[in-house]
C-alpha positions as protocol buffer text, in pm:
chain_id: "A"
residue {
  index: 1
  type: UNK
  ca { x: -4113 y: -13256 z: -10180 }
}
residue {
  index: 2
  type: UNK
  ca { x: -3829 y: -13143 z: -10301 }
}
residue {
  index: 3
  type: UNK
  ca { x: -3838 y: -13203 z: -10721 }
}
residue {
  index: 4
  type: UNK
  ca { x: -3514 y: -13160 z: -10954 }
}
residue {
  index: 5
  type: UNK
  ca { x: -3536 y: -13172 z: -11362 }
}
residue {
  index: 6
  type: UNK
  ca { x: -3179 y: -13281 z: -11528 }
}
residue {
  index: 7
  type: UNK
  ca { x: -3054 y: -13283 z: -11812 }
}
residue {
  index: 8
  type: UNK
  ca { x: -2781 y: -13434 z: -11965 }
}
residue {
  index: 9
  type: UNK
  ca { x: -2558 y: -13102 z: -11939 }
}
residue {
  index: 10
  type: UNK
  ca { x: -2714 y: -12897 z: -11678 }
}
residue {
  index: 11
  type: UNK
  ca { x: -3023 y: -12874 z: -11375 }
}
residue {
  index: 12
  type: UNK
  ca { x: -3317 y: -12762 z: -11610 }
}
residue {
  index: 13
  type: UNK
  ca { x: -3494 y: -12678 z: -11261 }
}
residue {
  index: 14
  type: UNK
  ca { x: -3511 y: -12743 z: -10887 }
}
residue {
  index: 15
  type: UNK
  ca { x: -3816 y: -12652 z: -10699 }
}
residue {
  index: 16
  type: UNK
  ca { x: -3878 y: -12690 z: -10323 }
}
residue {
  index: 17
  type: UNK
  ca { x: -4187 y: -12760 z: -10148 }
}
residue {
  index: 18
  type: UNK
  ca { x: -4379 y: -12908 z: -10423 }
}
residue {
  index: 19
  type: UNK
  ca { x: -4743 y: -13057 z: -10310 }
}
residue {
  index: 20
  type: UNK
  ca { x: -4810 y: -13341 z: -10600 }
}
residue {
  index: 21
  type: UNK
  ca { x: -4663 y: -13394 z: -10900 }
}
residue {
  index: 22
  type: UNK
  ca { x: -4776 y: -13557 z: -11279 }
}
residue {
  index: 23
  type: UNK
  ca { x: -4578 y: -13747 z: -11526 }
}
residue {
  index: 24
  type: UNK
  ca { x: -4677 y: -13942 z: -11814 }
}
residue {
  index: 25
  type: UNK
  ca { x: -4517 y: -14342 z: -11808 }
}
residue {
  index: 26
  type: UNK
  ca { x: -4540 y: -14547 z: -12148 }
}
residue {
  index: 27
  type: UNK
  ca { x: -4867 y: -14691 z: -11985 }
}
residue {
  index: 28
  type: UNK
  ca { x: -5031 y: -14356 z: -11860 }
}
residue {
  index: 29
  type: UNK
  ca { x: -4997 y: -14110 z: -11612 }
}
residue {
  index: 30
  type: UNK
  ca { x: -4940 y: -14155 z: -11250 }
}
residue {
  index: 31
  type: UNK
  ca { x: -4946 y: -13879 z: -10977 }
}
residue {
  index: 32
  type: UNK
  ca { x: -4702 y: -13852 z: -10671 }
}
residue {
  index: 33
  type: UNK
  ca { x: -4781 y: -13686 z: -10354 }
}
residue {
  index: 34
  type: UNK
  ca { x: -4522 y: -13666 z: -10083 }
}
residue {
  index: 35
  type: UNK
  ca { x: -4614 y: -13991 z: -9858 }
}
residue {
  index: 36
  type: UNK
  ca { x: -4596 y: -14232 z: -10140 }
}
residue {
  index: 37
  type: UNK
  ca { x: -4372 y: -14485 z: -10173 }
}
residue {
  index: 38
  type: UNK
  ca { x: -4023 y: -14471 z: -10310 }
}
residue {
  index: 39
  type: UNK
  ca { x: -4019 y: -14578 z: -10678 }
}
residue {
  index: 40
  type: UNK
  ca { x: -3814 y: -14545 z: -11011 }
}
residue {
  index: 41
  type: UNK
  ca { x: -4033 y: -14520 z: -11323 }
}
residue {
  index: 42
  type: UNK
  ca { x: -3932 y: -14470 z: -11687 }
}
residue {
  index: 43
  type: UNK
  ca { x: -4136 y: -14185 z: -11815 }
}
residue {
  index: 44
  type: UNK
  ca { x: -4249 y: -14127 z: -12198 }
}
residue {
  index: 45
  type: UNK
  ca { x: -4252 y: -13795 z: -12386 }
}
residue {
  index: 46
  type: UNK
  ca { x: -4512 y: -13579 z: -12246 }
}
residue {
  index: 47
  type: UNK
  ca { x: -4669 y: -13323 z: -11972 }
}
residue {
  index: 48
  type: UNK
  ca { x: -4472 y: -13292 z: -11647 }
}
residue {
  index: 49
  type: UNK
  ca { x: -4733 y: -13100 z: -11404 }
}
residue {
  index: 50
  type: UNK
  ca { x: -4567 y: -13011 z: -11073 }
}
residue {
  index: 51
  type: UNK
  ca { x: -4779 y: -12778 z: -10845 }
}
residue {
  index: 52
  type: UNK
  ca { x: -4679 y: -12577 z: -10506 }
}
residue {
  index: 53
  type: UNK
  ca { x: -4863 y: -12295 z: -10344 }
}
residue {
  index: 54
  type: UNK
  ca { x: -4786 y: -12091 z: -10605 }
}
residue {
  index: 55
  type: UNK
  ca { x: -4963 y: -12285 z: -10852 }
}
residue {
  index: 56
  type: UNK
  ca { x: -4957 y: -12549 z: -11111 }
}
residue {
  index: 57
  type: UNK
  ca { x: -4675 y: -12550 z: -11370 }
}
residue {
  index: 58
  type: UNK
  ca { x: -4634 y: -12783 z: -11666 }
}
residue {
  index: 59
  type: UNK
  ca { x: -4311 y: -12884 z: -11834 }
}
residue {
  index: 60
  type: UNK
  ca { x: -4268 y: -13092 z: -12165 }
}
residue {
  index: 61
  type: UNK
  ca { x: -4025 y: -13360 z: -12127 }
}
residue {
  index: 62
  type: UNK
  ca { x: -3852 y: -13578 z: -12311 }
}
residue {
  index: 63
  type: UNK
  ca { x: -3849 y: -13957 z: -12203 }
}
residue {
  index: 64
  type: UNK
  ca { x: -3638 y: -14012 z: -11898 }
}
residue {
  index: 65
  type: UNK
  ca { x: -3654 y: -14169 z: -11565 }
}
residue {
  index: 66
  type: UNK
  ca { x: -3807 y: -14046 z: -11238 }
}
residue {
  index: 67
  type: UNK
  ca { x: -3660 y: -14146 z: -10906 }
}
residue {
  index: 68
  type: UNK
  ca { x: -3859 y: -14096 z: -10560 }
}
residue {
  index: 69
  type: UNK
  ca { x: -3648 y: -14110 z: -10252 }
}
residue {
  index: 70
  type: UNK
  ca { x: -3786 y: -13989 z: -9948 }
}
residue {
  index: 71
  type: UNK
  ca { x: -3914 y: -13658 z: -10013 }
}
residue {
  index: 72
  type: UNK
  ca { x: -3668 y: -13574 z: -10328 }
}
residue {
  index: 73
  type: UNK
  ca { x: -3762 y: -13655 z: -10670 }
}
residue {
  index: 74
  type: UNK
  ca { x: -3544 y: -13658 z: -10959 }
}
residue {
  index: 75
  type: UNK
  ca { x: -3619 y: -13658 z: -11296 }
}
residue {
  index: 76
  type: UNK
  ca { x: -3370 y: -13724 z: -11545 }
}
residue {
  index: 77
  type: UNK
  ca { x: -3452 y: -13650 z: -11919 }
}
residue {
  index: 78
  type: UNK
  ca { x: -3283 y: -13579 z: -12257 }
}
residue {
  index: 79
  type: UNK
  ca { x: -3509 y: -13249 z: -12343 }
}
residue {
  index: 80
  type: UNK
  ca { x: -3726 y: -13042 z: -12144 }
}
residue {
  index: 81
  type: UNK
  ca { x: -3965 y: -12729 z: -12235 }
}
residue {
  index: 82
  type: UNK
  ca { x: -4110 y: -12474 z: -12004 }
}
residue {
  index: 83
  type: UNK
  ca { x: -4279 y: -12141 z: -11997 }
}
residue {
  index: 84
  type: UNK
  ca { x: -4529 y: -12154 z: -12267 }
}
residue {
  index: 85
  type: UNK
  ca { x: -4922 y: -12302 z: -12198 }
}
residue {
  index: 86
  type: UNK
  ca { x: -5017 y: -12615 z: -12186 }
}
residue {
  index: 87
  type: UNK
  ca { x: -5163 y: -12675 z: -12544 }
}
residue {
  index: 88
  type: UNK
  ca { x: -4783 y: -12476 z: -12692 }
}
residue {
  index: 89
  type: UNK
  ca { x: -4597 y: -12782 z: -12435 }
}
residue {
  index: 90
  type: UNK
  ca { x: -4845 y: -13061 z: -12595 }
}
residue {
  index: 91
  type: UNK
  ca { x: -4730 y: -12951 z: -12922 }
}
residue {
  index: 92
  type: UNK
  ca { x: -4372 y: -12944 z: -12868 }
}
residue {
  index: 93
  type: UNK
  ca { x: -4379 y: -13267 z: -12727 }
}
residue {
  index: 94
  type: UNK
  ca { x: -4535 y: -13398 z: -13038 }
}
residue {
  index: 95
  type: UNK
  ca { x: -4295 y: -13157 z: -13290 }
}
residue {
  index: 96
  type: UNK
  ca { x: -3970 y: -13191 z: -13138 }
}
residue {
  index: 97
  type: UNK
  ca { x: -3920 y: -13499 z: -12899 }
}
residue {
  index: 98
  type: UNK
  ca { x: -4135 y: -13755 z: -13123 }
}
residue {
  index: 99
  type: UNK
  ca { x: -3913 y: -13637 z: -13406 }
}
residue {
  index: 100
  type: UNK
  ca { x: -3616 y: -13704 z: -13242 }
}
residue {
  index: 101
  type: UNK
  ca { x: -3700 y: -14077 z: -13228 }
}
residue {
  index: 102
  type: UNK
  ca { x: -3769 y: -14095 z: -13567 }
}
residue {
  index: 103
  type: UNK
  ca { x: -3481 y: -13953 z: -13641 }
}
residue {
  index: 104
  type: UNK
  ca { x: -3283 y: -14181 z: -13387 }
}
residue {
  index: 105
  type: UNK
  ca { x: -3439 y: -14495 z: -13505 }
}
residue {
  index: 106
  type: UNK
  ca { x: -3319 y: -14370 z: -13885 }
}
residue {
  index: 107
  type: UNK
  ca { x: -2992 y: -14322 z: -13791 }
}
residue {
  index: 108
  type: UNK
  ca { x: -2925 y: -14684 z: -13565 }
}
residue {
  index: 109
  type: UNK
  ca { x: -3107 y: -14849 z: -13872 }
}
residue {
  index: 110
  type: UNK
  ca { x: -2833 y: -14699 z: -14076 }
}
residue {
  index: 111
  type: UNK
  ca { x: -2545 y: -14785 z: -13809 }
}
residue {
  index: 112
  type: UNK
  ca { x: -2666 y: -15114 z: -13806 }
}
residue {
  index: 113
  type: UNK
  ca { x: -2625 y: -15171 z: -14176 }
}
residue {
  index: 114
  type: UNK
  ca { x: -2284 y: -15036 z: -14177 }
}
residue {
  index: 115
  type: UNK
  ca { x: -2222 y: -15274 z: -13892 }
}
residue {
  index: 116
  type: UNK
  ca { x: -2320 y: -15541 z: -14056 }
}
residue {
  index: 117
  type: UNK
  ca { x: -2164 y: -15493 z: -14395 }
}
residue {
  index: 118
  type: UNK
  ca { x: -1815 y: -15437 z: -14177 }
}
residue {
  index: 119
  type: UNK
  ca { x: -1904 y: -15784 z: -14029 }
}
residue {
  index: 120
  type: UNK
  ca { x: -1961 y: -15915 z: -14374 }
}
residue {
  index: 121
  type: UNK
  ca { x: -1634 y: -15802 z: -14480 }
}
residue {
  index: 122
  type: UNK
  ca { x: -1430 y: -15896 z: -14245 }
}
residue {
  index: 123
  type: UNK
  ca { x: -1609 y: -16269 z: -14284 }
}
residue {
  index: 124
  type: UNK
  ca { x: -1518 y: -16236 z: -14668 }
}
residue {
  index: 125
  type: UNK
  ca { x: -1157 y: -16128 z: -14608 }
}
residue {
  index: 126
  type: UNK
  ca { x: -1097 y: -16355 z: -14278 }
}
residue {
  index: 127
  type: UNK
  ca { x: -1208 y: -16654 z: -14546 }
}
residue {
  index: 128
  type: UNK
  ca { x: -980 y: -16559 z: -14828 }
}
């Protein structure tokens, strides 16, 4: 299979002839090998394990979307990590892309309050 990471503003990777790969979905991980069938899956923050014959290699990602077509896979993600062991991955995932959704979920919380104070307003003035 042929298996390319993006990102939002660049190819994190692209790797040919990979044998089976690993990604974590909001209900668990699911393995693809390269006869499966085609399929689009949202994936959660986690452990992307790819492995060819050079070996196994593991990527944090961010939560994204995998696409299998044929033999090409594409993952699309807002982060990724790579070249440090599995347990330094597990912990990135857990500092860095969990804390961006808190973070995100603070800051629509306080867009949402502005929005709705601005909808107040206008209510207020369009009533005057």
């Amino acid at each position: 299979m042929q298996l390319k990471v993006l990102l939002p503003s660049r190819v994190f990777a692209e790797i040919n002839e990979v044998t089976r790969i690993v990604a974590e979905a909001r209900d668990g991980s699911f393995g693809i090998l390269p006869h499966r069938l085609d399929c689009v899956t949202a994936l959660a923050p986690g452990i992307l394990t790819y492995a060819t014959d050079a070996g196994d290699v593991c990527v944090a990602v961010d939560e994204g979307v995998l696409v299998k077509m044929g033999t090409s896979v594409l993952v699309s993600v807002r982060h990724a990590v790579g070249g440090a062991d599995l347990g330094q991955l597990r912990q990135a995932v857990e500092r860095e892309f969990l804390s961006l959704d808190d973070r995100e979920k603070s800051v629509r919380s306080a867009v949402a309050k502005l929005e709705s104070g601005l909808i107040r307003r206008f209510a207020e003035f369009h009533h005057a």
